[in-house]
N, C-alpha and C positions, 0 to 999 in steps of 0.2 A: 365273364365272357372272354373266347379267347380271338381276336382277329384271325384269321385263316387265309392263304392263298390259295385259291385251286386253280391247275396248272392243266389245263386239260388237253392232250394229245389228239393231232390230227383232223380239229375240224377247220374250214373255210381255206382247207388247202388245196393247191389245184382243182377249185372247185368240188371237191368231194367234202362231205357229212357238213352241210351247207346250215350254221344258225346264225340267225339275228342278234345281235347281242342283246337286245331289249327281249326277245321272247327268252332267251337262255337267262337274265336277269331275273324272267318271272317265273321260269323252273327254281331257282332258285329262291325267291319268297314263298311260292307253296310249299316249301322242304322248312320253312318256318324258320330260315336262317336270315337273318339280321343284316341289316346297313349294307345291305346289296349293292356292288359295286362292280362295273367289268372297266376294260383296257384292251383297247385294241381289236380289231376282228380273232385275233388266233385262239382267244380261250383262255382269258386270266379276268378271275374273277378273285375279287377280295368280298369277304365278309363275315361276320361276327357268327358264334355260335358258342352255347353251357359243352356241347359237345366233348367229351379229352379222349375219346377213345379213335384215332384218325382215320383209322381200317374201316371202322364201320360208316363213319361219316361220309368217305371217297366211296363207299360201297351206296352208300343212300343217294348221295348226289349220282352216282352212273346209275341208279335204276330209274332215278328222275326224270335222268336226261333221253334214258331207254324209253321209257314210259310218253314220254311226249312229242320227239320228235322220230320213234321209231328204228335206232341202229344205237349202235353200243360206242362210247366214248371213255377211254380210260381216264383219270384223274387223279392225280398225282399234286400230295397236299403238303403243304410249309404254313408253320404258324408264323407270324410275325418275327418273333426271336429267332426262330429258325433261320426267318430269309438274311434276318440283319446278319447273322452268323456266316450264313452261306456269303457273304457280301465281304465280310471282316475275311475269311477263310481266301480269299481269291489270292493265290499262290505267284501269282504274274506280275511284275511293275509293268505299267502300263506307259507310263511316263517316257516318252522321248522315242517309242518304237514308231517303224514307219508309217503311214497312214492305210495303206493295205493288208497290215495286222489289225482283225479282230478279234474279241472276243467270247467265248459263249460258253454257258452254262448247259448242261445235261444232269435235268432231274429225275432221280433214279426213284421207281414206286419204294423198291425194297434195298437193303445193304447188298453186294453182291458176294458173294463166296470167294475166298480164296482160290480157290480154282480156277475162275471167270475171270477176277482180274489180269493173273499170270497169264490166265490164254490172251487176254485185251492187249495189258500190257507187254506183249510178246511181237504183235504187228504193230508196236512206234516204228517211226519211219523220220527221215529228216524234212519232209514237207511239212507236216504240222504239228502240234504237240498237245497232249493231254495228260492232264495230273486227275485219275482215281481218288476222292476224299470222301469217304463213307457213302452219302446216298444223293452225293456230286462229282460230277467230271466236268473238270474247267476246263476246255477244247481252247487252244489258241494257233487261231486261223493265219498265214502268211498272206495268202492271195483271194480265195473265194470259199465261203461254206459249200457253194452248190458243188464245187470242184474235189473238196475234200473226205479221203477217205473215211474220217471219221464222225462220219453221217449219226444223227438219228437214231436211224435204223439199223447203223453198225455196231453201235453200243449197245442196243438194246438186246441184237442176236447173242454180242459176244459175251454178256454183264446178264443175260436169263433175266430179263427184268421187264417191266413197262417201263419206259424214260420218254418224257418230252423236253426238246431244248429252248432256252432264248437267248437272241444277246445279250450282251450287258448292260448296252443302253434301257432296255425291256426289265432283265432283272431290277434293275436303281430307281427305275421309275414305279416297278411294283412296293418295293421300300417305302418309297416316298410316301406313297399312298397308304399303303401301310400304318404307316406314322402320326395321318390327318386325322 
């Protein structure tokens, strides 16, 4: 059995694609996936599955979630090893920066192309910064996420991809869980 993070995009945000995390816990045991666990309202769900193939899995879980609550929610998946890695991989010291830097993660569905990055990596700017690492972008924020060009949604246009973000605090604590 492998633990799994599903990382799900865009619901209980500004009030739009509105789940409970208890009814989204119970799409998730009818899909016959194991030790059902969520975090937070935004859509991170830990849990077990024999599953190794991830595409098909993020595809079973979106038809789930299609299927019962009626709209479509991308998911975007990390195995345990994965997250610890993506954790280990964090390019930034964090240590001693001001308290108005944060940190945050952008999970990419898929690798992005050469192309995409260069186009990405072509609009840094000196407000905030972001390090490209396969099928992660470590965004580090000076002032505000909501202020910062490189949104979400910015990454996702320029990187051809589905991507959802968390902070860090959020990633460390999906770890953790992880872990139990």
């Amino acid at each position: 059995m492998q633990t799994y993070i599903a990382l799900l995009r865009g619901i209980n945000v500004a009030g739009q694609k509105k789940i409970k995390m208890d009814a989204l816990k119970s799409v998730f045991e009818h899909l016959n996936l194991l030790n059902v666990r969520t975090y937070i309202q935004s859509g991170n769900v830990l849990f077990e599955s024999g599953e190794t193939d991830d595409a098909a899995l993020a595809d079973q879980i979106e038809r789930g979630i299609a299927e019962a609550f009626g709209f479509q929610v991308p998911v975007v998946l990390r195995t345990a090893e994965q997250l610890t890695d993506v954790v280990r991989r964090n390019p930034y010291e964090l240590d001693g920066r001001p308290e108005t830097d944060s940190l945050y993660v952008t999970f990419l569905q898929t690798i992005p192309s050469e192309e995409s990055v260069a186009s990405c990596l072509a609009l840094r700017n000196e407000i905030d910064e972001f390090i490209i690492d396969g099928r992660e972008v470590y965004v580090l924020i000076h002032k505000s996420y909501g202020e910062s060009k490189f949104s979400n949604n910015f990454m996702e246009k320029k990187l051809k991809t589905v991507a959802t973000t968390r902070n860090w605090e959020t990633v460390n604590k999906l770890l953790g869980m992880s872990e139990q």
